[in-house]
C-alpha positions as CSV (number, residue, x, y, z in Angstrom):
1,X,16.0,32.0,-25.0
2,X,15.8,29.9,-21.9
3,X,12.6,31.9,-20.9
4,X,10.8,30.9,-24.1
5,X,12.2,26.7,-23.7
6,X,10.8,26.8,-20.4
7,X,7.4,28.4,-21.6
8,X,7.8,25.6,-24.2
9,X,8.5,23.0,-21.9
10,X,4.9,24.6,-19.7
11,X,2.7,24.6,-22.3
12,X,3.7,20.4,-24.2
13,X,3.4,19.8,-20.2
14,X,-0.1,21.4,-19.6
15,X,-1.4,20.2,-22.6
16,X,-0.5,16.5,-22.4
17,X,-2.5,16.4,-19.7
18,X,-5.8,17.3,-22.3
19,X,-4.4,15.0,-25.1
20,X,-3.7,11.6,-22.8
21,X,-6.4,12.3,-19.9
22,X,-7.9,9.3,-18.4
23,X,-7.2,6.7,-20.2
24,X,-10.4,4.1,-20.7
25,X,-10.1,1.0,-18.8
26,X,-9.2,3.2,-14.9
27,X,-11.9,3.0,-13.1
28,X,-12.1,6.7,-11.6
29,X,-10.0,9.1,-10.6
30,X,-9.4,8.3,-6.5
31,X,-8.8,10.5,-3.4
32,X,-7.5,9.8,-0.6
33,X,-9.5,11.7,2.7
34,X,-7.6,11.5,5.7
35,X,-10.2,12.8,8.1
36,X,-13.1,10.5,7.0
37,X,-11.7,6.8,8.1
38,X,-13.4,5.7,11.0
39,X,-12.8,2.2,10.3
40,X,-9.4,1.8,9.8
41,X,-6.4,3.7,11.6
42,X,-3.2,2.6,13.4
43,X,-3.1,0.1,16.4
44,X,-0.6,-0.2,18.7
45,X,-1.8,-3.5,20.0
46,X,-0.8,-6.1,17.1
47,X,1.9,-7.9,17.8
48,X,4.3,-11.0,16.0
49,X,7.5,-12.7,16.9
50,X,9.2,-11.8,13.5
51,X,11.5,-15.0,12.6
52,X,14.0,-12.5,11.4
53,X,14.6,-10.1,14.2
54,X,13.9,-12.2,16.7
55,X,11.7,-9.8,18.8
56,X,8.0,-8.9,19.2
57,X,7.1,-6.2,16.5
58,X,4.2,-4.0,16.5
59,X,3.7,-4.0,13.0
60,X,0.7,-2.0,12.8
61,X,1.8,1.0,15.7
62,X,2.1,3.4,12.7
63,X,1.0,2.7,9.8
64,X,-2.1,1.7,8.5
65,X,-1.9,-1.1,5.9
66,X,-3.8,-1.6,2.5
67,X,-6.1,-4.9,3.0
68,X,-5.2,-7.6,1.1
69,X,-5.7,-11.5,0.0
70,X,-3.2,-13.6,0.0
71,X,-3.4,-17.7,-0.1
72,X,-0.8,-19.6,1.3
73,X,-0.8,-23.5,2.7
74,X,-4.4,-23.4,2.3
75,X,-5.0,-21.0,5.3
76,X,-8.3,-20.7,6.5
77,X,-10.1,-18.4,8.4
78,X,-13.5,-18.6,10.5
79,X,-14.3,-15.0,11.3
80,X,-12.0,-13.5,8.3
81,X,-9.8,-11.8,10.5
82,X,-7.4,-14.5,12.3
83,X,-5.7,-16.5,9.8
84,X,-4.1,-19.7,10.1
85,X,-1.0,-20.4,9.1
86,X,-0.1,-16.5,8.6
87,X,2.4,-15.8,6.3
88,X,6.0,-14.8,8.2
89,X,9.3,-13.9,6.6
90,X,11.6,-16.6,7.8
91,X,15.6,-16.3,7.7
92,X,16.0,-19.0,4.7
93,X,13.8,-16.8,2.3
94,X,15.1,-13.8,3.6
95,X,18.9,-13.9,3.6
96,X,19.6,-15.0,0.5
């Protein structure tokens, strides 16, 4: 009995797969390849004062970070890499 439930449970799983696929409006199915990044990867030498923790952080030393946009005080940039004012957590916002 539990033999033939779990071939049951296998076979709605595998074919829900065929029935729902991709649905329309994705874009494409993505992967992510590891070995070919050559332009972004780690760095050990960014640095803040976080407002929070009162120390410098490297905050990109092991991670690498998804790029994003993000408008705040009508920051400005001239070479699209060092923003001013850059967003920082700050202990009001944060320890609520």
């Amino acid at each position: 009995m539990a033999k033939s439930l779990y071939l049951l449970a296998l076979a709605f799983i595998a074919s829900s797969e065929v029935v729902y696929g991709i649905e329309e409006w994705t874009i494409g199915n993505f992967t992510k390849q590891d070995a070919v990044n050559p332009v972004m990867g780690p760095r050990d030498n960014t640095t803040f004062l976080c407002s929070v923790r009162q120390e410098i952080v490297n905050w990109e030393k092991k991670d690498v970070f998804n790029p994003t946009a993000l408008v705040r005080d009508a920051g400005t940039s001239d070479d699209l890499i060092n923003w001013t004012p850059v967003v920082d957590p700050n202990e009001e916002s944060e320890d609520e």
